[in-house]
N, C-alpha and C positions, 0 to 999 in steps of 0.2 A: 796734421792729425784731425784738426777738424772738419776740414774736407774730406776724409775718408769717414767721418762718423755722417755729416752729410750724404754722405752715399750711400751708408751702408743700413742705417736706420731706413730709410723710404723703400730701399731693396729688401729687408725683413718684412718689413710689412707687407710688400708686393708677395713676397712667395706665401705669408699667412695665410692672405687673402686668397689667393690661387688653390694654394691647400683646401682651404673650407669649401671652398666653390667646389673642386673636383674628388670631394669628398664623398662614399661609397653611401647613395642613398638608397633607404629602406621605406620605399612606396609600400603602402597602407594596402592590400590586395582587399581585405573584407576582415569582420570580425568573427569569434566562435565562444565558445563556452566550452570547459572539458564539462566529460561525460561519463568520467571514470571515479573511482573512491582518490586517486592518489595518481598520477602522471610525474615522471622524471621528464625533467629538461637537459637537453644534453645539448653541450658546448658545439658539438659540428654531428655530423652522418658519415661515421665511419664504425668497424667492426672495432678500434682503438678510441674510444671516446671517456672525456669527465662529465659526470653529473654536476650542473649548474644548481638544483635546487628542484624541488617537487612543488605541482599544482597540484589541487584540489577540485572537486567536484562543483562547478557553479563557476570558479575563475573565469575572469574574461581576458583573451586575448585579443592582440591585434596581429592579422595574419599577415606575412612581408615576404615571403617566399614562397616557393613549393618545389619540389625534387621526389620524383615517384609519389611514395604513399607515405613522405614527411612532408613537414610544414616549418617553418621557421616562423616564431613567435614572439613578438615582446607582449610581456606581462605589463600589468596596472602600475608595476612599482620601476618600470625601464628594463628588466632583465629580458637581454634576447639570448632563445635557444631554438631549438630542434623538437618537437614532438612526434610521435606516429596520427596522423590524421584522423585513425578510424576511432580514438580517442577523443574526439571533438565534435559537437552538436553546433550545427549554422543557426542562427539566430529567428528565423522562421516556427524550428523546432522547438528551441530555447522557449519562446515566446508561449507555444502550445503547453509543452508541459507549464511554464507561470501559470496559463490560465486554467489548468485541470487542479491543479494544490487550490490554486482558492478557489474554484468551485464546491470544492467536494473537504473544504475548512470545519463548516459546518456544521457535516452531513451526520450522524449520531453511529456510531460502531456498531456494527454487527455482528462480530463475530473477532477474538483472539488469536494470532497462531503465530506460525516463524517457517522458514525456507526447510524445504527440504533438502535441496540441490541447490546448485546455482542457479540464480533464475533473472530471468528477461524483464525488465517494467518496460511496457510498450505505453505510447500514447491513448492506445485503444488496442480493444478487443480485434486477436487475433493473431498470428506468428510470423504473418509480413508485414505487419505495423511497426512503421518508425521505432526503434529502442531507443528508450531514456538512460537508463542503465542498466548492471547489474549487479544484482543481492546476491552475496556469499550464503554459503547453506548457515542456518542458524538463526538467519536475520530476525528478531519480530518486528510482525508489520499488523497495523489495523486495517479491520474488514470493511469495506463500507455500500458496498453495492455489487451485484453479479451480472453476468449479460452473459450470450453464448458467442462463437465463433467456429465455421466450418477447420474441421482439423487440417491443418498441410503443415508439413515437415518443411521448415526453412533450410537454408544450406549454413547458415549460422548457427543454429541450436538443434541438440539432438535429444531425444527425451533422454534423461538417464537416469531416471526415477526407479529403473524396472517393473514400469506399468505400462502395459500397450493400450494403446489407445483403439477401444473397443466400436465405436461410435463414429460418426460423418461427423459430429458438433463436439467440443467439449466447453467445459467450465472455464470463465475467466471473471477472476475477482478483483474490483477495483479497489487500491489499497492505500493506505499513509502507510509513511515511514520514515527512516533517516537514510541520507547517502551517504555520511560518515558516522563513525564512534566518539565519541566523548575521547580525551586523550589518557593514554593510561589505563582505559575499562579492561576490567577484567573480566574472565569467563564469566565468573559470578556474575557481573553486575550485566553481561550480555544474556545471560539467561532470561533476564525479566525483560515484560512484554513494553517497554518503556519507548514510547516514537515520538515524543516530544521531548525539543528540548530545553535544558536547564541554563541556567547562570553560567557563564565560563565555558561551557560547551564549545567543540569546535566542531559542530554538526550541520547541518541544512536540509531540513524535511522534505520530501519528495511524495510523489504521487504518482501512479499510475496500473495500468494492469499487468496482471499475472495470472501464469492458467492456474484453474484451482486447485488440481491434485497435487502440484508442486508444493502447495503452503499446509504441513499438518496442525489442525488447532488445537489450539489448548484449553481444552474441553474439562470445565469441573467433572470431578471423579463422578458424581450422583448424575451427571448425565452423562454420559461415554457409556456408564452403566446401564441406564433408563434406554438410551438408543440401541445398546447394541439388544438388550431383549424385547424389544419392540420391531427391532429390524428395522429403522432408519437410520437414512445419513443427516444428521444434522450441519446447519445452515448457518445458522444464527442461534444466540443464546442470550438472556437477558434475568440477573436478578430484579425479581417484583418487588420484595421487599425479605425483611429477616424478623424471623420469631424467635421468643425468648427459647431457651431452655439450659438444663444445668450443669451441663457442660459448655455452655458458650451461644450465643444467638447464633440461627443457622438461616440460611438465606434461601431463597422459593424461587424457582426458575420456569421460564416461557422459553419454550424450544421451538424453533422454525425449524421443520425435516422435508426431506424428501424421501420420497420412495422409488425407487427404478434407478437407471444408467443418469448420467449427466449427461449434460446437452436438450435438456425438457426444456420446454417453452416457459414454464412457473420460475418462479425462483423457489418459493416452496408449496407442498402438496401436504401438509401436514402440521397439527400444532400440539404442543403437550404442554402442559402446565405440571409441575413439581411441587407436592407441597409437604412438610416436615411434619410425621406424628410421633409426638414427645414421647408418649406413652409406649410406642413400639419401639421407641430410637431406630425411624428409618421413616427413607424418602416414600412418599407412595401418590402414584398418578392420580392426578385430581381432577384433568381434562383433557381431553381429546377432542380433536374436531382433524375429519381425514376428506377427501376429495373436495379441495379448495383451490385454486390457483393464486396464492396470496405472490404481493409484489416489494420489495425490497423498496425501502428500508423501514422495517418494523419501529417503532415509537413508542417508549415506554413513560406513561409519567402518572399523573393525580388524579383519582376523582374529584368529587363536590367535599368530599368529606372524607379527602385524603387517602381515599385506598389505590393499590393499584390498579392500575389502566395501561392497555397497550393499544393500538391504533395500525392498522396497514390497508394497504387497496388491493383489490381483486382485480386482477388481470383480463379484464371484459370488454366491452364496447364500453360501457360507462365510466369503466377506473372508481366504481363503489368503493366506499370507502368505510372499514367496519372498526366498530370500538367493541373492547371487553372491559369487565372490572372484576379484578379477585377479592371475595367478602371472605375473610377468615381462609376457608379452603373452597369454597363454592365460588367458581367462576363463570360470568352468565354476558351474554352479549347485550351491548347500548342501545335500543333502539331511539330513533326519531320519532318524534309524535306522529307526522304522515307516513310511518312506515306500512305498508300493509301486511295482512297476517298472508298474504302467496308470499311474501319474503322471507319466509322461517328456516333458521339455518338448521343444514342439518349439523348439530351439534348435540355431542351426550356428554355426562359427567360420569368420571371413571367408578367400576364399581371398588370398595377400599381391597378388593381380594388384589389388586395389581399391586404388586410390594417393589421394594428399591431395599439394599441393603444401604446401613449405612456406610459413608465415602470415605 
């Protein structure tokens, strides 16, 4: 008996040994990032397949196979599966969008809105630019800066906005947002324009471009109002500050518009000031200033003595750089001491006959 336990102990161990040795290795090919809200991991690549469990937007895998346009992946936590490839962002790309979110962290908002359609975040301006992801219609995303890009229909994305695209250039606005929802949100709470996130969140903010007419904004009523009888398209918006009255303090807006097609070399061509009279209960134009080429991102904040102030550059050889300040309703441009009087803008203040109902 003990001669055969002699034998047969060193013989276990030999075939152990043999076993782990010629055991099915999973060489490391490269690593990825998904690039989707939500990916299924599935057990093998067949039309008869289990889900293993779902990644998320930012996961990082380790790539150990490939078959057509799958990948076989172990995740952070040891689980290996199956994903579709075109699901997955290489680390090169990865690294790009990292550094476009903290770039543009913080850059000051421009402008409100949410997806029309489903829509593309590219690294940059334009329709064959690398995709980061994509936003379901509905999304809200913050504005932070515009740029153009010549129009071409990729073989990936179709417009389906039902807007043709009139122009060689169109609009594209670089934006924050989230890649996923909070768990459990509901319509409700997906309505509001919220791209940061909270405690408990299972989200990951994101960055990058979108063409403009895809994103409709969410324009306070008193301007949607002011622009469309004015006939611009507004850009940008900004409460200056808020005035008493007795129904409730109401708040005073600086509008960046354009005027014309998209795809203009400005970001805007155009500026309004909103101010509240008590007396009439309604909004009414307080400033104007029209043939400008101002340049994004507009900067709203203090005078010396606490009024407001907004601040942008002119799109020139010099990148001038102009301040205003709203006094009560009277708003009037900063000058510098060496400024000269050939510098005078042309700028007027509106007469009160331009009315806004109330919003």
């Amino acid at each position: 008996m003990k001669r055969k336990l002699l034998i047969a102990v060193p013989l276990l161990c030999l075939v152990g040994l043999l076993a782990w040795w010629f055991r099915p290795k999973h060489e490391i090919l490269g690593e990825a990032f998904v690039s989707e809200r939500s990916v299924t991991l599935w057990g093998r690549v067949a039309q008869v397949r289990e889900p293993l469990g779902v990644l998320h937007y930012g996961d990082r895998v380790s790539i150990i196979a490939r078959r057509n346009d799958n990948v076989e992946v172990r995740t952070a936590a040891g689980a290996v599966g199956w994903v579709d490839a075109r699901n997955l962002m290489d680390p090169p790309l990865w690294q790009r969008s990292v550094k476009l979110l903290s770039q543009i962290r913080a850059m000051p908002v421009q402008a409100r809105g949410r997806t029309k359609v489903s829509t593309n975040l590219r690294v940059e301006p334009g329709r064959t630019a690398p995709r980061l992801y994509q936003f379901s219609r509905g999304v809200p995303v913050e504005i932070v800066g515009r740029a153009t890009a010549d129009w071409v229909q990729s073989t990936e994305e179709r417009d389906t906005s039902g807007e043709l695209a009139e122009t060689k250039k169109e609009d594209w606005f670089l934006v924050r947002g989230l890649a996923t929802r909070p768990p459990g949100e509901t319509a409700g709470r997906a309505a509001e324009a919220n791209t940061t996130t909270q405690p408990g969140d299972q989200t990951v903010p994101i960055s990058g471009w979108v063409i403009g007419r895809f994103i409709e904004l969410d324009l306070p009523d008193a301007v949607r109002e002011a622009a469309a009888s004015a006939n611009v398209r507004p850009l940008a918006w900004f409460e200056l500050n808020r005035v008493s009255d007795p129904s409730g303090d109401k708040p005073q807006y600086l509008v960046a518009a354009v005027r014309g097609p998209e795809g203009q070399v400005c970001d805007f061509n155009a500026l309004r000031v909103y101010t509240w009279y008590g007396k009439k209960r309604r909004y009414e134009t307080a400033f104007i200033e029209n043939n400008l080429c101002g340049q994004m991102p507009v900067r709203v904040g203090k005078g010396p003595k606490g009024e407001p102030e907004f601040r942008f550059r002119v799109m020139d050889g010099n990148k001038e750089e102009r301040a205003y300040r709203l006094n009560q309703t009277v708003v009037r441009r900063v000058r510098e001491a060496d400024d000269s009087a050939a510098k005078r803008s042309s700028v007027k203040t509106a007469k009160p006959a331009a009315k806004l109902q109330h919003p």
